[in-house]
C-alpha positions as CSV (number, residue, x, y, z in Angstrom):
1,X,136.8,112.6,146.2
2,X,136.2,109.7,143.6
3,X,138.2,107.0,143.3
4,X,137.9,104.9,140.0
5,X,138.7,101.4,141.2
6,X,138.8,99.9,137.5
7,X,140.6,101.7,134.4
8,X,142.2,100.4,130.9
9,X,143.8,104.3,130.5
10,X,146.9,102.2,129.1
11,X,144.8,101.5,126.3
12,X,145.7,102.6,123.0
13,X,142.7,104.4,122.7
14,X,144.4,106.9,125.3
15,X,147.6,107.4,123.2
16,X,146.7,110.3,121.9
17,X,145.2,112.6,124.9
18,X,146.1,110.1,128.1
19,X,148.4,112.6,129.7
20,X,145.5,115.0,129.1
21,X,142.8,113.0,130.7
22,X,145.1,112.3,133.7
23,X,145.5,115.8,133.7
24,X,142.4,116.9,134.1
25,X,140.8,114.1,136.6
26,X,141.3,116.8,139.6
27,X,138.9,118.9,138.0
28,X,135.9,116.2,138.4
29,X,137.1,115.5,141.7
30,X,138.8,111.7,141.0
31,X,141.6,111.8,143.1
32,X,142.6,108.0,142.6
33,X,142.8,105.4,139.8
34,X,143.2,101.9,139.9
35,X,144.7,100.8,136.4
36,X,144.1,96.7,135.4
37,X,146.4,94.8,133.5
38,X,144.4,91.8,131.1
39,X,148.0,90.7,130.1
40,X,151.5,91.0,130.3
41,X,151.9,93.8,127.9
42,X,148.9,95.9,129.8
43,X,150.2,94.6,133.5
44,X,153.7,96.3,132.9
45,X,151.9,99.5,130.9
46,X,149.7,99.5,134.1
47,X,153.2,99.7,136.7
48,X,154.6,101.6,134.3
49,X,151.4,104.5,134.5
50,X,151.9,103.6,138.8
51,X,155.1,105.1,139.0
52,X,154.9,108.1,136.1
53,X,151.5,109.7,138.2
54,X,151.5,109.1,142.3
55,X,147.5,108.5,142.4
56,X,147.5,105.9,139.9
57,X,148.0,102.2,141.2
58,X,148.0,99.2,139.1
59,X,146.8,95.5,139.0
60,X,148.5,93.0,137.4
61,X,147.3,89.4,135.7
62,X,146.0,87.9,132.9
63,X,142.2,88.6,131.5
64,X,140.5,85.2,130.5
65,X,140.8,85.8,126.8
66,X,144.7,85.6,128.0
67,X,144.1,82.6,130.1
68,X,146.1,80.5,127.3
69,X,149.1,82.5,128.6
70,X,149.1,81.9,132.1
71,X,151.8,79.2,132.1
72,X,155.0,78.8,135.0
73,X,157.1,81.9,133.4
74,X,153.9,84.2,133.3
75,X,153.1,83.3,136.6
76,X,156.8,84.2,137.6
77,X,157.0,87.7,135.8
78,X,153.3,88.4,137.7
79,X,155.4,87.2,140.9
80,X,157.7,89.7,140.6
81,X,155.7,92.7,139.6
82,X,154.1,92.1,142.4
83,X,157.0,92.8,144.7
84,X,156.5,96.7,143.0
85,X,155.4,98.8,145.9
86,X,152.9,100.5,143.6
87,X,151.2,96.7,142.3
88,X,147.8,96.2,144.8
89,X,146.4,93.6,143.3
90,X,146.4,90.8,141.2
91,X,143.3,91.2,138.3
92,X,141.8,91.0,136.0
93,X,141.4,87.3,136.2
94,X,138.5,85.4,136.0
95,X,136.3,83.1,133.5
96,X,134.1,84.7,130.6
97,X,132.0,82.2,129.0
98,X,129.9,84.3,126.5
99,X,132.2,83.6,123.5
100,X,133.9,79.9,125.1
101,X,137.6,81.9,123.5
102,X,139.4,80.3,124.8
103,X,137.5,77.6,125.7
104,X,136.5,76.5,129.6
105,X,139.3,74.2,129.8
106,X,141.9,76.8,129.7
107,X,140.1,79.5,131.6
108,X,139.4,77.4,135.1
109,X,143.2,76.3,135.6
110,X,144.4,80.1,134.7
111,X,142.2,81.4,137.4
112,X,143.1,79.1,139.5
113,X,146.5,79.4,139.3
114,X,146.1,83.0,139.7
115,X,143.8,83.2,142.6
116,X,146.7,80.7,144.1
117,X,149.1,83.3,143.3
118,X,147.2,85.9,145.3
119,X,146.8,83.7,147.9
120,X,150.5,83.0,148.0
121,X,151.3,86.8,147.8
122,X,148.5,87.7,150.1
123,X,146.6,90.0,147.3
124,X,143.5,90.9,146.9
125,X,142.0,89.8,143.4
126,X,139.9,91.5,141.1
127,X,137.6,89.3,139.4
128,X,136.0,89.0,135.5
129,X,132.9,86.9,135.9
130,X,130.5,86.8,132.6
131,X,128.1,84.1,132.1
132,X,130.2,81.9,134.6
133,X,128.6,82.1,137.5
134,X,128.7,78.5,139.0
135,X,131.9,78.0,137.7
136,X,133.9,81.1,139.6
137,X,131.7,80.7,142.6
138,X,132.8,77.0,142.8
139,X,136.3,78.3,142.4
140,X,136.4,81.4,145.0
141,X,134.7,78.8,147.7
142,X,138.0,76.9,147.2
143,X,140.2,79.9,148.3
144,X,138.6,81.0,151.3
145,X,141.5,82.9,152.3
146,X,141.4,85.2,149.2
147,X,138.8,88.4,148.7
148,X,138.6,90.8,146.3
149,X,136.2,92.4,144.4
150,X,133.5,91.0,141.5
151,X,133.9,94.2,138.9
152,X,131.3,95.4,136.5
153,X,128.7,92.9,138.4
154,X,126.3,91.0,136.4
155,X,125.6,88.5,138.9
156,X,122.2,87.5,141.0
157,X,121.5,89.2,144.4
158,X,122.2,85.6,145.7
159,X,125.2,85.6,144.6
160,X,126.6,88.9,145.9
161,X,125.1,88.2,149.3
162,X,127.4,84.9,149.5
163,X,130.0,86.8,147.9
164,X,129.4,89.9,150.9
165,X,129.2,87.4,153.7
166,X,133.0,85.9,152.3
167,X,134.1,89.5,152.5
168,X,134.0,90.4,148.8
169,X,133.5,93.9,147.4
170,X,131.2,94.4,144.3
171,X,132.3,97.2,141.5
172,X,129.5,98.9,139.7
173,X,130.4,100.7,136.3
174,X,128.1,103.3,133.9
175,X,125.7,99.8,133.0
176,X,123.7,101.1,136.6
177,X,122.8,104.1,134.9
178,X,120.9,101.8,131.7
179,X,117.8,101.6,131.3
180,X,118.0,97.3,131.4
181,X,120.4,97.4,134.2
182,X,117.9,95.7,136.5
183,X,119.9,93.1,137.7
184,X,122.5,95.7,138.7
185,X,119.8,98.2,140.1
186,X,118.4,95.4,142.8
187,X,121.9,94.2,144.0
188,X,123.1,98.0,144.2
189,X,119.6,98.7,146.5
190,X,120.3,96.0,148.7
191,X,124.1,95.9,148.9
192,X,125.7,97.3,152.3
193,X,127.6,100.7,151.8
194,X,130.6,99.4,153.0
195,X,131.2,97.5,150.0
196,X,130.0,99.0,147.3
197,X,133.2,100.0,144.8
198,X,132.4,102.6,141.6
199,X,134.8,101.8,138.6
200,X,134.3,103.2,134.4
201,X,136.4,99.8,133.7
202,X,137.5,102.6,130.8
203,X,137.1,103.0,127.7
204,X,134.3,100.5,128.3
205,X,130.5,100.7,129.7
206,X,130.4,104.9,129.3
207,X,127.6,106.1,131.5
208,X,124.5,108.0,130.0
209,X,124.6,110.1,128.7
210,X,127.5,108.8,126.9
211,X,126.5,105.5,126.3
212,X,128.4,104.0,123.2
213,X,131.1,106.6,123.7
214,X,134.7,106.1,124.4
215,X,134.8,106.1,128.7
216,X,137.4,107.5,130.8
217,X,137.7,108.0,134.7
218,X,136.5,111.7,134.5
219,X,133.5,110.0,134.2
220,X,133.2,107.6,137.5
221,X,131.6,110.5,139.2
222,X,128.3,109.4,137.2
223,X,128.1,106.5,138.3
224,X,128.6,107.4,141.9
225,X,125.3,109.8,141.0
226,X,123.2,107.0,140.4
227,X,124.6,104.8,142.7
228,X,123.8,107.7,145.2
229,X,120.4,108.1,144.2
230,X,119.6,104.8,144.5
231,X,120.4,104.7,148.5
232,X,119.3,109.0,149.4
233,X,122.8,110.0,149.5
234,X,124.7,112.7,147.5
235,X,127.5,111.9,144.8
236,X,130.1,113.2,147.3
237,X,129.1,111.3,149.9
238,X,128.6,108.5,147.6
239,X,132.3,109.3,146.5
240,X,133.6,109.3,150.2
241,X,132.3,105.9,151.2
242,X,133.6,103.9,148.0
243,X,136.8,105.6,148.1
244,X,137.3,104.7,151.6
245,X,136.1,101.0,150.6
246,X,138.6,100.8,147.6
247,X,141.6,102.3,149.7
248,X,140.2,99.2,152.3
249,X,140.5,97.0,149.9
250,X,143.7,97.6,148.2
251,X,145.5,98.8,151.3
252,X,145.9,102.0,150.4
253,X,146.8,104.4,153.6
């Protein structure tokens, strides 16, 4: 079984065939799906998915290109979605620094107060880091108590052995199947099995062969190929171990 630890299928790129797509995930052998909210509209479309289809789970936060939102009444709404038995996590939250929209003065105190929230709520987070890297690493050494995963990584092999030895997952989408994925490749190679997550972060990062095509979570079994490849195991073994490691994770029995 695969379990696709990061999905958008509340998109409304979905609207037209997601009950389809759900549908049909049994047939490629995902069993579970982990859907993120990036705001308030997509946290409650993510509970909302949690409770219509019993292997769907949802996240809930704000994205950093929400961060301007994150204010005492979002914080309180995330707060009490969070009581929802289906809600695992808080994410995604993090800091994105390739565009500076919103700028780095808004981003650091929303992911703060977020990763605060989590701490409160006793969470795990699941983490958007692009271009930021000293910046969330200063931040997540703050809030030792809080773990999580780093999804679609794009950091060092440095940095994902600190982030391993502070008991952090690392979530690897269709980018390890590209060609440039280098970065990706070397930190897959050395990471140990027992935290290695698989994710399509859908309708995002498509594996090849369907690279610049819209993604979905029948999909996630592709990157679990190459994943598998890269370490002499099979897809279904592959599939096993990071199911097992997201069901860890996000305390799922």
């Amino acid at each position: 079984m695969f379990f696709d630890s990061h999905a958008h299928l509340d998109d409304r790129r979905f609207d037209n065939d997601r009950a389809e797509i759900l549908a049909d995930l049994k047939n490629y052998g995902v069993g579970l799906v982990m859907n993120i909210g990036c705001d308030l509209k997509s946290s409650l479309q993510s509970v909302a998915l949690a409770h219509e289809y019993p292997f769907v789970f949802a996240a809930v936060g704000s994205h950093p290109d929400d961060a301007a939102q994150v204010d005492a009444t979002r914080l309180a709404l995330y707060r009490q979605l969070c009581t929802d038995e289906r809600v695992k996590a808080i994410g995604e939250i993090g800091l994105d620094y390739h565009y500076e929209e919103p700028s780095r003065e808004v981003q650091l105190p929303a992911f703060r107060k977020q990763l605060e929230l989590a701490q409160d709520l006793n969470l795990p987070v699941i983490v958007h880091e692009r271009e930021a890297h000293a910046d969330g690493m200063e931040l997540i050494r703050q809030f030792f108590a809080v773990t999580g995963v780093f999804h679609c990584y794009s950091g060092s092999l440095e940095q994902a052995k600190e982030l391993v030895k502070r008991g952090w997952y690392i979530g690897f989408t269709g980018v390890v199947t590209f060609k440039n994925a280098r970065k990706a490749l070397e930190v897959a190679q050395w990471l140990p099995l027992d935290r290695i997550l698989i994710e399509t972060d859908c309708p995002y990062m498509a594996p090849e062969p369907h690279r610049g095509r819209r993604n979905d979570s029948r999909l996630v079994p592709l990157v679990a190929a190459k994943l598998a490849e890269l370490r002499g195991l099979t897809a279904e073994e592959m599939g096993e171990i990071t199911t097992e490691n997201a069901k860890r994770l996000f305390r799922i029995p």
